[in-house]
C-alpha positions as CSV (number, residue, x, y, z in Angstrom):
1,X,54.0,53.9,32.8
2,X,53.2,51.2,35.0
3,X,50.0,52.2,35.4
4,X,49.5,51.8,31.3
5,X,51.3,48.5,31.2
6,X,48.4,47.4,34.1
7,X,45.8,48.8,31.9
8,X,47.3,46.9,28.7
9,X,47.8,43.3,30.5
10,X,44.0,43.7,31.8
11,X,43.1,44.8,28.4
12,X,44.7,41.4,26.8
13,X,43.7,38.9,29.7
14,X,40.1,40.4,28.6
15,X,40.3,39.5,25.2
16,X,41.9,36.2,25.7
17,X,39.2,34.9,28.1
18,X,36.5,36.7,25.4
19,X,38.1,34.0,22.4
20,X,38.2,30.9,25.1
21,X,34.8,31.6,26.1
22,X,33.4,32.0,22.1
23,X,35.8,29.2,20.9
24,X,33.9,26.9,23.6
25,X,30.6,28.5,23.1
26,X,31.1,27.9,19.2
27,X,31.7,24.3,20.2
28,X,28.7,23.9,22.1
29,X,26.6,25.0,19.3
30,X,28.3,23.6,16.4
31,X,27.7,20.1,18.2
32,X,23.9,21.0,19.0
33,X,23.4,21.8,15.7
34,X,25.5,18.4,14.6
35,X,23.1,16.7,16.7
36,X,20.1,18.7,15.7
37,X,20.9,17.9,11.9
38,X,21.7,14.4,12.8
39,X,18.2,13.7,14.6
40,X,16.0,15.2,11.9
41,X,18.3,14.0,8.7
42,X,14.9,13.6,7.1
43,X,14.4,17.3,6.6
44,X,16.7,17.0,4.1
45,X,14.9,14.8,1.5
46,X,11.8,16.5,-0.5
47,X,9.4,13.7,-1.9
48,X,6.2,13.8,-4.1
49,X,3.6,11.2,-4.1
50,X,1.1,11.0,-7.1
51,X,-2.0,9.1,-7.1
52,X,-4.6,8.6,-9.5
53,X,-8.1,10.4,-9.1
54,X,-9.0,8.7,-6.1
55,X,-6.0,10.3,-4.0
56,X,-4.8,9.9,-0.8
57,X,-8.4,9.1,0.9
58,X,-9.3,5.9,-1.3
59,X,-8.7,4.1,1.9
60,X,-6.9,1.7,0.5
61,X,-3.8,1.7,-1.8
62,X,-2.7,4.9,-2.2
63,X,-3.6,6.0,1.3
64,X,-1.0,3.3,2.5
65,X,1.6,4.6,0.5
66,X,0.9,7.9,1.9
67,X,1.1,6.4,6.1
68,X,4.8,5.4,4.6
69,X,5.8,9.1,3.5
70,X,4.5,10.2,6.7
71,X,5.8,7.6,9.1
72,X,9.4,8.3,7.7
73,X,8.9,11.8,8.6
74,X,7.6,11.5,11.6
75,X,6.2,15.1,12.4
76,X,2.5,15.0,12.4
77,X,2.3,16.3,8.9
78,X,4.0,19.3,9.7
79,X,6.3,19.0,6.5
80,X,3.3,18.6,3.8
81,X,3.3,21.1,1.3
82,X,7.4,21.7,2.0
83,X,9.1,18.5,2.6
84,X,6.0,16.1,1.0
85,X,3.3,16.6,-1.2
86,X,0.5,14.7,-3.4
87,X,-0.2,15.3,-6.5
88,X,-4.0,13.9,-6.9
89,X,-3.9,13.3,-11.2
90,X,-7.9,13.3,-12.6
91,X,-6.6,11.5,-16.4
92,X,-4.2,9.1,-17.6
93,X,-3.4,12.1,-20.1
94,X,-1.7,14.2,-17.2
95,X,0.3,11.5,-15.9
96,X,3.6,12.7,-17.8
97,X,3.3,16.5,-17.6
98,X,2.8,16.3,-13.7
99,X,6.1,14.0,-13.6
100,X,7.8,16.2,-15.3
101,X,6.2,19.0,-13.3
102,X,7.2,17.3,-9.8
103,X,10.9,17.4,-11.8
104,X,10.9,20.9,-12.2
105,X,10.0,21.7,-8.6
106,X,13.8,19.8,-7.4
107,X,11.8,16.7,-5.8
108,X,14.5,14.4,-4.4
109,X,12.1,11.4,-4.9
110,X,9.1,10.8,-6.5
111,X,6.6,8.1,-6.2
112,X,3.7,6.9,-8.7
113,X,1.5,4.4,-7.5
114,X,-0.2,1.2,-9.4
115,X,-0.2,-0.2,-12.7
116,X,-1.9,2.7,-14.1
117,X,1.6,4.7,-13.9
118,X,3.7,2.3,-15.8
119,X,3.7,3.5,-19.0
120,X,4.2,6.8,-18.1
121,X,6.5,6.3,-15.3
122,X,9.0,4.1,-17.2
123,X,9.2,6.6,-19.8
124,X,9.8,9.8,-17.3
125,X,12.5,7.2,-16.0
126,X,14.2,6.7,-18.9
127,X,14.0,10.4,-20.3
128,X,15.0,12.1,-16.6
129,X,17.8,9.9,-15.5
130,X,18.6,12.2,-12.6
131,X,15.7,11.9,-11.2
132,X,15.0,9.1,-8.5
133,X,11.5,7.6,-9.3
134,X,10.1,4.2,-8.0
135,X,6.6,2.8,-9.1
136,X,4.7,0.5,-6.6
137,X,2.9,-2.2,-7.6
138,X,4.5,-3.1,-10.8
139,X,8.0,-4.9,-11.6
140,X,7.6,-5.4,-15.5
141,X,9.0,-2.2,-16.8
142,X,12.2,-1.3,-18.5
143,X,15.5,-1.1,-15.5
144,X,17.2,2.0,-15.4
145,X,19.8,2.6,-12.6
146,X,17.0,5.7,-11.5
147,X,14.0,3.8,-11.0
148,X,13.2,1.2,-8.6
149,X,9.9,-0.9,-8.6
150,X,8.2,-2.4,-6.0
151,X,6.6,-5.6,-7.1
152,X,3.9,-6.8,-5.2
153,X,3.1,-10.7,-4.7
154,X,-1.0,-9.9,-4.0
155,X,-1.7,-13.5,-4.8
156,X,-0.2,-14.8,-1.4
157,X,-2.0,-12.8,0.9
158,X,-5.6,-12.8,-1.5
159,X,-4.9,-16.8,-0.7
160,X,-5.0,-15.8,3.3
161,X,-8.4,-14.4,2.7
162,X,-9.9,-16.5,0.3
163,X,-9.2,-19.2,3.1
164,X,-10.7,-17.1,5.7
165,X,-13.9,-16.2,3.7
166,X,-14.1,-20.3,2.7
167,X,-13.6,-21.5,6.3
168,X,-16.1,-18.6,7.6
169,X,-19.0,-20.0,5.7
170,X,-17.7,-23.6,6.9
171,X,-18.2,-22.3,9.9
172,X,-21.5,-21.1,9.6
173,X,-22.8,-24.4,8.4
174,X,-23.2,-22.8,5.2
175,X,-22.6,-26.3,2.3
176,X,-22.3,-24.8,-1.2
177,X,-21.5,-21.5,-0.7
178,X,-20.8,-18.8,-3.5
179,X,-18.1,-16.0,-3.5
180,X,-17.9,-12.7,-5.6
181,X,-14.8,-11.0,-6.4
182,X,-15.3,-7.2,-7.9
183,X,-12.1,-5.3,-9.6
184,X,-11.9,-2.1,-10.5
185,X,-9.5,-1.6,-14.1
186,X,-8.5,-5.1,-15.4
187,X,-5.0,-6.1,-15.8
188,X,-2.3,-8.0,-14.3
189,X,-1.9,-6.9,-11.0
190,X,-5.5,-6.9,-10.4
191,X,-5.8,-10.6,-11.6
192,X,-3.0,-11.6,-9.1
193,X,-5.4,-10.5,-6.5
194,X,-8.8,-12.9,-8.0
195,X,-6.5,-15.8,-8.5
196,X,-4.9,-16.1,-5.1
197,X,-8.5,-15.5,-3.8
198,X,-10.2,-18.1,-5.7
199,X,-7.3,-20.5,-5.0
200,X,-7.9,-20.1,-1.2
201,X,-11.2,-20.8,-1.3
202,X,-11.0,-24.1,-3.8
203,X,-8.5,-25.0,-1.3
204,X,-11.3,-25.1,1.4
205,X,-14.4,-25.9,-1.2
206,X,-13.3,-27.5,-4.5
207,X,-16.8,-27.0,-6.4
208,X,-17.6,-23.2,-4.6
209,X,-19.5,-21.3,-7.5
210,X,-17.0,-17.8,-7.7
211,X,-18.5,-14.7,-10.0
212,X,-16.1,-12.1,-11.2
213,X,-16.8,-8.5,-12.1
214,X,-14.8,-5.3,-13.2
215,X,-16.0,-1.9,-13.1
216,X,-13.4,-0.3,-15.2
217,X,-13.3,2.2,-12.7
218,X,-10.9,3.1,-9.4
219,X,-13.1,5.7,-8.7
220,X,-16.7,4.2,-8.6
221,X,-18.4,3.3,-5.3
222,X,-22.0,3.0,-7.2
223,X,-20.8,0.5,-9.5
224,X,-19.3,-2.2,-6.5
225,X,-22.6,-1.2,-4.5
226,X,-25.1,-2.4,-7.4
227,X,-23.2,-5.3,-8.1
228,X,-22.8,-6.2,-4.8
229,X,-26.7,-5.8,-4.0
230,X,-27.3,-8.1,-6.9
231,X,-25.1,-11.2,-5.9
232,X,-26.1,-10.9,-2.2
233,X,-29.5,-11.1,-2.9
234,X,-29.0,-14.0,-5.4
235,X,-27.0,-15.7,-2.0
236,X,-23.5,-14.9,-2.3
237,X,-21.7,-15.0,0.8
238,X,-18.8,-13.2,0.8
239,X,-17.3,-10.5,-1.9
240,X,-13.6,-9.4,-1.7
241,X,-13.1,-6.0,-3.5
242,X,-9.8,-5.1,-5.0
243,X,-10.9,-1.7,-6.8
244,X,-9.6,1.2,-5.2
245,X,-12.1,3.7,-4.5
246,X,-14.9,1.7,-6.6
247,X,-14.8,-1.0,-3.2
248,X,-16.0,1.2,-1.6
249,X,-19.3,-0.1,-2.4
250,X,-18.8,-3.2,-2.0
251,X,-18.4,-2.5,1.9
252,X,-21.5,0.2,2.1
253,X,-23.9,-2.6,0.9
254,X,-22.5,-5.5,3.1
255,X,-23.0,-2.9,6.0
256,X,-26.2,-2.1,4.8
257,X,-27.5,-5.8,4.6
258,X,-25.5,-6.8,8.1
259,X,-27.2,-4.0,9.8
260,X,-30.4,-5.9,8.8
261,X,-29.5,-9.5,9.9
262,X,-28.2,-10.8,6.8
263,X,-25.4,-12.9,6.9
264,X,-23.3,-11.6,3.8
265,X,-19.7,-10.1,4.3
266,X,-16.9,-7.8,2.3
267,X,-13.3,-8.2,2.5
268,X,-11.1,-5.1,2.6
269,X,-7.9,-4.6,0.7
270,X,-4.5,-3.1,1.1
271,X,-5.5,-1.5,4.2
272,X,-7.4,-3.4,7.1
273,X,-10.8,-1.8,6.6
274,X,-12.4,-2.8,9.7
275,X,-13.3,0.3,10.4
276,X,-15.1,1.6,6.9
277,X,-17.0,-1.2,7.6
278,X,-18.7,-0.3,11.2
279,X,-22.4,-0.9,11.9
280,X,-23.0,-1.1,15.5
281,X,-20.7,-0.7,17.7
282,X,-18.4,-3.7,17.7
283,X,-19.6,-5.0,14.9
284,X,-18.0,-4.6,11.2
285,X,-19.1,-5.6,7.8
286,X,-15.4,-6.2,6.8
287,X,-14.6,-10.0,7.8
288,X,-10.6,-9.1,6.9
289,X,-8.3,-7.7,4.7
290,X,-5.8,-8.8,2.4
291,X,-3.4,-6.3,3.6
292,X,-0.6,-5.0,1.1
293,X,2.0,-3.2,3.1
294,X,2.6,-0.3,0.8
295,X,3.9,1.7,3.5
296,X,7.4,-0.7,3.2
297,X,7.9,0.6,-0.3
298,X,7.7,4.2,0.7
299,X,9.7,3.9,4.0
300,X,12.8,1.6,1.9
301,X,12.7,3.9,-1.4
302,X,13.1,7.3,1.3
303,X,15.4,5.2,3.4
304,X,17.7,4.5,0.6
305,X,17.7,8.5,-0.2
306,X,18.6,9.3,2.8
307,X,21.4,6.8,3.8
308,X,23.1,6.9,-0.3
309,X,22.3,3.1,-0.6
310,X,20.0,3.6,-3.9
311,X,19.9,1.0,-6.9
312,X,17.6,0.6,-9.5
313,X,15.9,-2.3,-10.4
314,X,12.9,-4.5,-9.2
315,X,12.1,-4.7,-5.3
316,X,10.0,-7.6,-4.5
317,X,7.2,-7.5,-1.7
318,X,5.7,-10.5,-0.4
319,X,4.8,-13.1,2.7
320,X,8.6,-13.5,3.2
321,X,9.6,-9.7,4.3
322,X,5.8,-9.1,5.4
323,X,5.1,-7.2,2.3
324,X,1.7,-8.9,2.6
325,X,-0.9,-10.4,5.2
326,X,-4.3,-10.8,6.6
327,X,-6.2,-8.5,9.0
328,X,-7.6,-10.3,11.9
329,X,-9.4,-6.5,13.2
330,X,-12.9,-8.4,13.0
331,X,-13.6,-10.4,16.6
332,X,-16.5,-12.3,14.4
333,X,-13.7,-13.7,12.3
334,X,-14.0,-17.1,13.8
335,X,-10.9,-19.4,15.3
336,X,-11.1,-22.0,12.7
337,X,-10.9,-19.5,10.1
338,X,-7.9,-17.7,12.1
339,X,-6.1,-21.4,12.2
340,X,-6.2,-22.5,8.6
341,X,-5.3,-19.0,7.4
342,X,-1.8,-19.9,9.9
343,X,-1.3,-23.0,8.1
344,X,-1.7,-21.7,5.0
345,X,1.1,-19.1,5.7
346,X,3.0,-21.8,6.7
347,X,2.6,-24.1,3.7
348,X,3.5,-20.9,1.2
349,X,6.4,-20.1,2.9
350,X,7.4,-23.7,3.4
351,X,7.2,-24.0,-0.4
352,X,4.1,-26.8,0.1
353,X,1.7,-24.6,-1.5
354,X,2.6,-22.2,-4.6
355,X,-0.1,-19.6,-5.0
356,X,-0.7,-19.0,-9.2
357,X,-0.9,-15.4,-10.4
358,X,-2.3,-15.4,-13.7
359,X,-5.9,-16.7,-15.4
360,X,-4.2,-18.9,-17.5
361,X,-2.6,-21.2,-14.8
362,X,-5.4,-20.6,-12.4
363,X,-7.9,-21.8,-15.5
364,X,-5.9,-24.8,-16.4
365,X,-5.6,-26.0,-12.9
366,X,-9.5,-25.5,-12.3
367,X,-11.4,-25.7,-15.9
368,X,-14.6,-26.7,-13.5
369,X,-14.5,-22.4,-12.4
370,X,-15.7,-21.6,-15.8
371,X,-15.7,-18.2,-17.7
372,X,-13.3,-15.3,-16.0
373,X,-12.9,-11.6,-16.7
374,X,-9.8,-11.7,-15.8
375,X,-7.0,-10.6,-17.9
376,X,-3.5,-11.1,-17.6
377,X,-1.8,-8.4,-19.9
């Protein structure tokens, strides 16, 4: 009997060490996999990024919109295809049917990018009111508690490098210098862009002789390139592209003609393009950039996913919360350009200068520019 009692004491001794040791093992891995969950919190969220036909390798606008989705991540593009996706869209006509698409598949977020989207986008927004959308580049559209857009003041920072491209022809002794500004689709956002530019530049040389030039086209290198080729060689100085894609061209040519001792230059957009615009080693075509940080709206809109602290409505981007700026990549970009560009910073945010955004103003304020093709709808 005593024997069997021994046996039965062992027996239960056994089994309560077995339940102390799994209650603390359970704890151990219930808080690694608290901690695990709490580190990668982003694994979570599923987003969708569509573009227009240039994609995610314009170098430009919707490749910084892109550096956001995968900066918030943060795993080397491990998640694309699972967590993130693009959806490259060849026609206006399959805008809607690939939102509603992206819908279908459970996206958490979804992202359009540029004016192009708006029509589309707003009405997705309004007919999927589940369904967390924001738009970058635009902040006209309907509100709906769904649908955030970020609205980008391009005028500001197109100011920054209309003053560097002015002050770089200063510089170079150059007295009655012209400028060139090519667009790709006309429209309001796109004007923002000439305007600040040519503002800049009248700030540095009142009479300067500025040609426009849209391609109609986001997707059109050839276009840019011609037109560029045809104002340098007529003596323009200095051509600022905001086109997507189609700017491309723009930057080829002024490589082209560099490369051959001409003193012409291009000026990158969204993204700092030093680097499409390499010759020689250390020596770029791209003077600067008007930089428009898209990757902000991407990081905030995935941001406010993941912590619950959405709310629809219109996000503004400008000088203030660095939403836009100047690249300063290029070692030719020359000091005295580099120091008025600061004080012009300075005088915007101060309030002392207030960059225009539409033809109208910009016309009135300057009748001596002459005929624009510019439009501000």
């Amino acid at each position: 009997m005593k024997k069997v009692l021994t046996v039965a004491l062992c027996v239960l001794l056994a089994a309560s060490l077995f339940v102390s040791c799994g209650k603390k093992g359970s704890d151990k891995a219930a808080s690694a996999k608290g901690s695990d969950k709490a580190a990668s919190a982003n694994e979570n969220i599923r987003v969708a990024l569509l573009t227009d036909a240039t994609g995610i390798d314009d170098k430009s606008f919707n490749a910084a919109a892109w550096r956001g989705i995968l900066a918030f991540y943060n795993d080397n593009g491990a998640g694309k295809g699972t967590l993130y996706t693009n959806i490259t869209t060849q026609s206006a006509d399959d805008y809607l049917p690939n939102l509603k698409n992206a819908a279908a598949q459970g996206y958490d977020l979804i992202i359009t990018t540029g004016f192009t989207w708006a029509e589309a986008s707003a009405a997705f927004a309004k007919d999927y009111p589940n369904q967390k959308i924001i738009i970058v580049d635009v902040g006209f559209l309907p509100q709906y508690d769904n649908f955030i857009q970020y609205e980008y003041e391009e005028q500001q920072g197109s100011y920054l490098v209309g003053v560097a491209a002015a002050m770089q022809a200063k510089n170079d002794g150059i007295e009655n210098p012209s400028f060139g500004f090519i667009g790709g689709v006309p429209g309001a956002t796109i004007t923002k862009f000439e305007m600040g530019y040519i503002q800049g530049i009248l700030s540095v040389f009142p009479n300067a002789s500025i040609r426009d030039y849209y391609a109609n086209n986001w997707g059109a290198p050839e276009l840019a390139k011609t037109q560029a080729k045809n104002w340098y060689d007529s003596g323009v100085y200095c051509i600022f592209s905001a086109a997507g894609g189609t700017g491309g061209g723009t930057i080829d040519q002024a490589k082209e003609y560099r490369k051959a001792g001409k003193n012409v230059w291009a000026i990158g957009v969204d993204s700092d393009q030093y680097e499409d615009g390499i010759y020689a080693e250390g020596k770029s075509a791209v003077l600067t950039s008007m930089l428009k940080v898209v990757e902000n709206s991407t990081i905030d809109a995935l941001t406010k996913v993941k912590n619950g602290t959405w709310k629809g409505g219109v996000v503004a981007q400008n000088m203030t919360n660095g939403g836009v700026g100047y690249a300063t990549t290029n070692a030719e970009l020359c000091d005295a350009a580099k120091a008025a560009v600061e004080q012009a910073k300075a005088d915007i945010l101060s309030g002392k200068v207030v960059v225009l955004k539409t033809a109208k103003e910009v016309l009135e304020k300057y009748p001596h520019i002459g005929r624009l093709n510019a439009i501000d709808d």
